[in-house]
C-alpha positions as CSV (number, residue, x, y, z in Angstrom):
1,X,99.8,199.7,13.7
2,X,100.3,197.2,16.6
3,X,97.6,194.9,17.3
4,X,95.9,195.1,21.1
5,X,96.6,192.7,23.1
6,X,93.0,190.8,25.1
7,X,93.4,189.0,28.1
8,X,91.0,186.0,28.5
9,X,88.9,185.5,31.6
10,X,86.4,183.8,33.1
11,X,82.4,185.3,32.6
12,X,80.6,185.9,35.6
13,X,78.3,182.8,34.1
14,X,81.1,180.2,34.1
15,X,82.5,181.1,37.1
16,X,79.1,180.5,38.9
17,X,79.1,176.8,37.1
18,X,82.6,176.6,38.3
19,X,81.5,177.7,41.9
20,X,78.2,175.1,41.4
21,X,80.6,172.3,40.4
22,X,83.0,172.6,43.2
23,X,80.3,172.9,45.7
24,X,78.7,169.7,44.1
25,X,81.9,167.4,44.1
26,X,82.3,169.0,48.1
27,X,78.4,167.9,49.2
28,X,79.0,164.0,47.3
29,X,82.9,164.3,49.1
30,X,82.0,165.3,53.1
31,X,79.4,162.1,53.5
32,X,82.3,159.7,52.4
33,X,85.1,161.2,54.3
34,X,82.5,161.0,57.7
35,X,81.7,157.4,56.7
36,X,85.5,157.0,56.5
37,X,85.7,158.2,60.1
38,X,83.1,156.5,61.6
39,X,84.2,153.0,60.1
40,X,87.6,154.3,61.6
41,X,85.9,154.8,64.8
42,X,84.0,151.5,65.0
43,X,86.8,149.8,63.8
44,X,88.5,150.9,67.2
45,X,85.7,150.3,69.3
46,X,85.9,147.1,67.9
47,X,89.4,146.6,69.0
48,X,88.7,148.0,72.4
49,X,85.7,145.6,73.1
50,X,88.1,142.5,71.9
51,X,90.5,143.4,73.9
52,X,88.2,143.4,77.0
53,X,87.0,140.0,75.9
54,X,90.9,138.6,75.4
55,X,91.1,139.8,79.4
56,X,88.1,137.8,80.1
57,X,89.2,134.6,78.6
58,X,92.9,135.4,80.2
59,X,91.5,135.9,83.4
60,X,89.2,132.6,83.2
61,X,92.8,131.0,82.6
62,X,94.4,132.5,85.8
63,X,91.5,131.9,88.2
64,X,90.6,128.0,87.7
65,X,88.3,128.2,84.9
66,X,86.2,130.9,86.4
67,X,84.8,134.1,85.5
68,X,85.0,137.6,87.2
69,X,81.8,138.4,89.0
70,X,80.2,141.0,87.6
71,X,80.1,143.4,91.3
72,X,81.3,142.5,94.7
73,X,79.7,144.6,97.9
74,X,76.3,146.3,96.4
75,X,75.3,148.2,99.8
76,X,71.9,146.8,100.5
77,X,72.4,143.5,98.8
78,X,72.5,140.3,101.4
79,X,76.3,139.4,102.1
80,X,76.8,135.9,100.2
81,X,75.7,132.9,102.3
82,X,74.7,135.8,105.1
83,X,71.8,137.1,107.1
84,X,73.4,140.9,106.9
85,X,73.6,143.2,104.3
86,X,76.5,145.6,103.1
87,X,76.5,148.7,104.7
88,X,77.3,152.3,103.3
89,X,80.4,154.0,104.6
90,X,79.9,156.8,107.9
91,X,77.8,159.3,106.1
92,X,80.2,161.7,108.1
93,X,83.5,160.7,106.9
94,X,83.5,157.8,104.0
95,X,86.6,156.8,105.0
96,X,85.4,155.0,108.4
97,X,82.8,152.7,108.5
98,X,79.7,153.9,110.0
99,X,79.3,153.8,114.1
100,X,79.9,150.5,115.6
101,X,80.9,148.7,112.6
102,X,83.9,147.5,110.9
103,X,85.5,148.1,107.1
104,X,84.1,144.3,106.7
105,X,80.9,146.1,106.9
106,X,81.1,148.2,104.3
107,X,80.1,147.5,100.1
108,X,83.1,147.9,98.6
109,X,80.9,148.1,95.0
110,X,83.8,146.5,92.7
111,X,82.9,145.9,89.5
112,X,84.1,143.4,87.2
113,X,86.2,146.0,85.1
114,X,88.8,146.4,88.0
115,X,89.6,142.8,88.2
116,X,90.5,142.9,84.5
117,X,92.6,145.7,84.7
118,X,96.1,143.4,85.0
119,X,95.1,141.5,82.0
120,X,94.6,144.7,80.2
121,X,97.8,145.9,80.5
122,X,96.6,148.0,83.6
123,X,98.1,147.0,86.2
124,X,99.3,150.4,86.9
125,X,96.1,152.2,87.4
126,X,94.8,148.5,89.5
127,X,97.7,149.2,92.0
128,X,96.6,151.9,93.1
129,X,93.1,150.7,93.8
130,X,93.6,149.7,97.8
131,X,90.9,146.6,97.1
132,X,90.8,146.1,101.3
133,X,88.6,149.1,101.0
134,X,85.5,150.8,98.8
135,X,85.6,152.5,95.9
136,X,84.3,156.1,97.4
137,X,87.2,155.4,100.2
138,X,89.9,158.6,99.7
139,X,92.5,156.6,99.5
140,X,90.4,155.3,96.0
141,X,90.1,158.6,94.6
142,X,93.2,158.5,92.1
143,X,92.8,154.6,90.7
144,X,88.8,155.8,90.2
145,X,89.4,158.4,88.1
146,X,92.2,156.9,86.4
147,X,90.8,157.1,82.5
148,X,91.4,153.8,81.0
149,X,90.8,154.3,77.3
150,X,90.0,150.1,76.1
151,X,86.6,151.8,78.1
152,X,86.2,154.7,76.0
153,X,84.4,154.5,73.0
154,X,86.0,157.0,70.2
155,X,82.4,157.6,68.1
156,X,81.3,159.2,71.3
157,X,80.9,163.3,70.1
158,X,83.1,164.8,73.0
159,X,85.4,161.8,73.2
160,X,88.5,164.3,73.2
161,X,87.4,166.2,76.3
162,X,87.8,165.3,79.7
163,X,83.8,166.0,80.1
164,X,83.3,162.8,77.8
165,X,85.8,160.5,79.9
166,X,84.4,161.8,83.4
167,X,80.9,161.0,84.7
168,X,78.4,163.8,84.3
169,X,76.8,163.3,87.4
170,X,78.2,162.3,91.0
171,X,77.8,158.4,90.3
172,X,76.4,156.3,93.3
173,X,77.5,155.9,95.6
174,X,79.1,159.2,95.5
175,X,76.1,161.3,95.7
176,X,75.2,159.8,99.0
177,X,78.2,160.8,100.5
178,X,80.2,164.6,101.3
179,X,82.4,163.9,98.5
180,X,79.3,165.1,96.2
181,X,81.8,166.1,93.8
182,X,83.6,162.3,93.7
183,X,83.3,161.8,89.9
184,X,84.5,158.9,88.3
185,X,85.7,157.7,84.9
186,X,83.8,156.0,82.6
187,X,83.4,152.7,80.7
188,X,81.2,153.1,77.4
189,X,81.1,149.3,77.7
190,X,78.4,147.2,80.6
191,X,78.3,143.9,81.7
192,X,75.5,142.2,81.0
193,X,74.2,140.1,84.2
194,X,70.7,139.0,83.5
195,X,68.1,139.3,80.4
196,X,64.1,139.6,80.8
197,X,62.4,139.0,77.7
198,X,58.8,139.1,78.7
199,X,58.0,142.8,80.1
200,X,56.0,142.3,83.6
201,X,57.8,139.4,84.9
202,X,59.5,139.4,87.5
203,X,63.2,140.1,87.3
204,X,64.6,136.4,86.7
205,X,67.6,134.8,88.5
206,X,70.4,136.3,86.6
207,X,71.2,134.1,84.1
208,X,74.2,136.0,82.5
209,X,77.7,135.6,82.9
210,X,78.9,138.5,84.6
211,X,76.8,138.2,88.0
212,X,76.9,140.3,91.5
213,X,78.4,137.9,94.3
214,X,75.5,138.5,97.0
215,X,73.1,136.7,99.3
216,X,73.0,132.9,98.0
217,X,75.0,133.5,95.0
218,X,78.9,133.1,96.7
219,X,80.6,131.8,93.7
220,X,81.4,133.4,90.0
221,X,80.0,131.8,87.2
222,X,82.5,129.1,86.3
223,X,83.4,128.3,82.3
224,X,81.5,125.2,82.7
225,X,78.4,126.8,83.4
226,X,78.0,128.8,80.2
227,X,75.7,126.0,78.6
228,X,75.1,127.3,75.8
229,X,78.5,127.9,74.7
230,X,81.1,130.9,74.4
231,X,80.2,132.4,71.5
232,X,76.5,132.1,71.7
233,X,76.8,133.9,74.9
234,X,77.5,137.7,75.3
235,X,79.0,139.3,78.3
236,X,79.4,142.9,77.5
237,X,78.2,145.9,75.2
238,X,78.4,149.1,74.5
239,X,76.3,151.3,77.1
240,X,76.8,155.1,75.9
241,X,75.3,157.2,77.8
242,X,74.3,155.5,81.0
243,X,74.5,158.1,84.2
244,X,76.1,155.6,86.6
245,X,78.7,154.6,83.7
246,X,81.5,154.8,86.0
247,X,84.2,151.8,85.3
248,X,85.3,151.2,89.0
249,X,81.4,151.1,90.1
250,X,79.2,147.9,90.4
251,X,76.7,149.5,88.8
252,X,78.3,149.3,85.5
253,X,76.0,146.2,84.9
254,X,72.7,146.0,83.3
255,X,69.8,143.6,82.8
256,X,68.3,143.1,78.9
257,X,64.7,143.6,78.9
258,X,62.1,143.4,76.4
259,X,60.6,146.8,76.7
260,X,63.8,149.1,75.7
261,X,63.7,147.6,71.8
262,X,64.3,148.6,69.7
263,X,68.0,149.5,70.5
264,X,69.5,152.8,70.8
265,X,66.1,154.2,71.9
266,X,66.6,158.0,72.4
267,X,64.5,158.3,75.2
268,X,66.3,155.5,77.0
269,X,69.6,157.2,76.4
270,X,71.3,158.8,80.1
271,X,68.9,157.4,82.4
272,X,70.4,156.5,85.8
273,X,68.6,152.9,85.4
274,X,67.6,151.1,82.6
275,X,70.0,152.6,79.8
276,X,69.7,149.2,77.5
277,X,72.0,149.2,74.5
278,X,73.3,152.2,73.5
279,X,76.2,153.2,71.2
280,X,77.1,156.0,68.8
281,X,77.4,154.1,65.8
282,X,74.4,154.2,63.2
283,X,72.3,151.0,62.7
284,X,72.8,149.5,66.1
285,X,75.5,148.5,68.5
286,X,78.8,146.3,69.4
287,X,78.5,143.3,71.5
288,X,81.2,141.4,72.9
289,X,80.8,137.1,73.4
290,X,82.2,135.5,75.9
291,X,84.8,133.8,73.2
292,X,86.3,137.4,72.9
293,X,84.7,137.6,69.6
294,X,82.9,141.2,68.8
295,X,79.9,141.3,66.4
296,X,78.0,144.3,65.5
297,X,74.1,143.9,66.3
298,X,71.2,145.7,64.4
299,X,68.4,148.3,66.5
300,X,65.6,146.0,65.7
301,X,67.1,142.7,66.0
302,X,64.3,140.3,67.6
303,X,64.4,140.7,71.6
304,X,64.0,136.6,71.9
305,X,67.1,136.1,70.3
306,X,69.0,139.0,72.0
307,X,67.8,137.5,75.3
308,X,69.0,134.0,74.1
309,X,72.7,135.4,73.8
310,X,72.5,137.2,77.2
311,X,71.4,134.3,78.7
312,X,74.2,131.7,79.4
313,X,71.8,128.8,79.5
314,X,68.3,129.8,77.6
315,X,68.9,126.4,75.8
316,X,68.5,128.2,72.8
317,X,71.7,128.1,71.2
318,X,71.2,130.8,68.9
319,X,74.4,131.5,66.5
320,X,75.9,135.1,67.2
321,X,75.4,137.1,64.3
């Protein structure tokens, strides 16, 4: 009599411990595979703030042993050495100055991120900027929204769309003109051009490197003025999320102050003034030294020593970390 043949198969039991298991080794896999990334991520951050330093130094090279300034032409401020302040472009047509003045007139609101373009390999996207005239001029619209992506930082969550690279909101000067819908790219990386370490004081001479040429300050801060040496001395960071984030725009600079530790506050992050240090990387954020050299510093790191590194001469030579 021939003998049946049985098939052998999984019980509904061990299939479930199977199921368990796999789902097990999954939940202890994803956590490493996103760590992966985001070391990936910083790691090209990283790069992208080094490289902005490298231009820095390159540029100090070029121009006589002096830095960029930080902003040229902030509407309001005092013209350097002058009794008359820039002006805002004819609130009619921004490509004319307003009644009875002249282009001269007119904040062009350059920041320092434009005049490192040609040592960033840029120099494409910096010919097209027309620098005899402002950065919400017309003929300015394409070399604004030019993405340049050593500004972008990858870890940001939307970095792949174009609503990541573009400012959310029409950055200043833009909403005071017709051109309400003038955005502009965006730099995930500020200059730093003054540090306040005691909340209440008033706002100190800025003591960074990166500073806005106006009223009695006419000159850049030269090489020889960073007392307390390159690479105790940082000149940019990463800036997220801050509304007027625009690369092109003057107000990509930002004083340190006391009251916005410890870093990566969330109710700091987005505002149109004040951001502080912001990233998208856990644990705190990237800064960039004025020797090129990048270091990664922690949310509650002590606000003196911060301070110390964003000022040029605190005579506190703190060691970067």
């Amino acid at each position: 009599m021939p003998q049946l043949r049985t098939t052998k198969a999984f019980t509904l039991v061990e299939l479930l411990v199977v199921i368990a298991i796999i789902g097990l080794l999954l939940a202890l896999l994803l956590p490493a595979v996103q760590a992966a990334r985001e070391a990936a991520r910083m790691t090209q951050c990283k790069n992208n703030l080094r490289q902005i330093g490298l231009a820095h130094v390159n540029y100090v090279d070029v121009h006589a042993g002096n830095y960029t300034p930080g902003g040229y032409g902030q509407r309001g401020f005092l013209k350097p050495g002058g009794t008359d302040r820039w002006l805002s472009p004819n609130s009619a047509d921004p490509s004319l100055p307003p009644d009875g003045k002249t282009a001269d007139d007119v904040g062009k609101e350059i920041a320092w991120n434009l005049l490192l373009l040609p040592f960033m390999e840029q120099t494409a996207v910096h010919n097209l900027f027309d620098m005899n005239l402002w950065i919400d001029h017309p003929n300015n619209k394409e070399a604004v929204q030019s993405i340049v992506p050593t500004f972008i930082c990858p870890s940001y969550g939307a970095a792949g769309a174009s609503a990541g690279k573009i400012t959310r909101t029409e950055t200043t000067p833009f909403g005071t003109v017709p051109q309400s819908t003038f955005r502009c790219a965006r730099s995930y990386y500020g200059g730093l051009v003054t540090s306040r370490v005691v909340v209440g004081d008033a706002p100190p001479d800025a003591n960074g490197i990166l500073i806005i040429i106006a009223g009695s300050s006419t000159t850049p801060v030269a090489l020889a003025d960073v007392l307390d040496g390159t690479s105790n001395t940082m000149m940019v960071s990463e800036d997220s999320d801050h509304m007027d984030g625009a690369w092109c725009s003057i107000r990509n600079l930002w004083e340190h102050r006391a009251d916005l530790h410890p870093l990566n506050k969330r109710e700091n992050r987005g505002l149109t003034t004040a951001n502080g240090f912001q990233s998208y990387h856990p644990g705190g954020v990237l800064g960039q030294f004025a020797d090129a050299s990048v270091h990664f510093i922690a949310n509650d790191i002590d606000p003196d020593i911060l301070g110390s590194w964003v000022n040029r001469q605190s005579g506190n030579s703190v060691a970067s970390p």
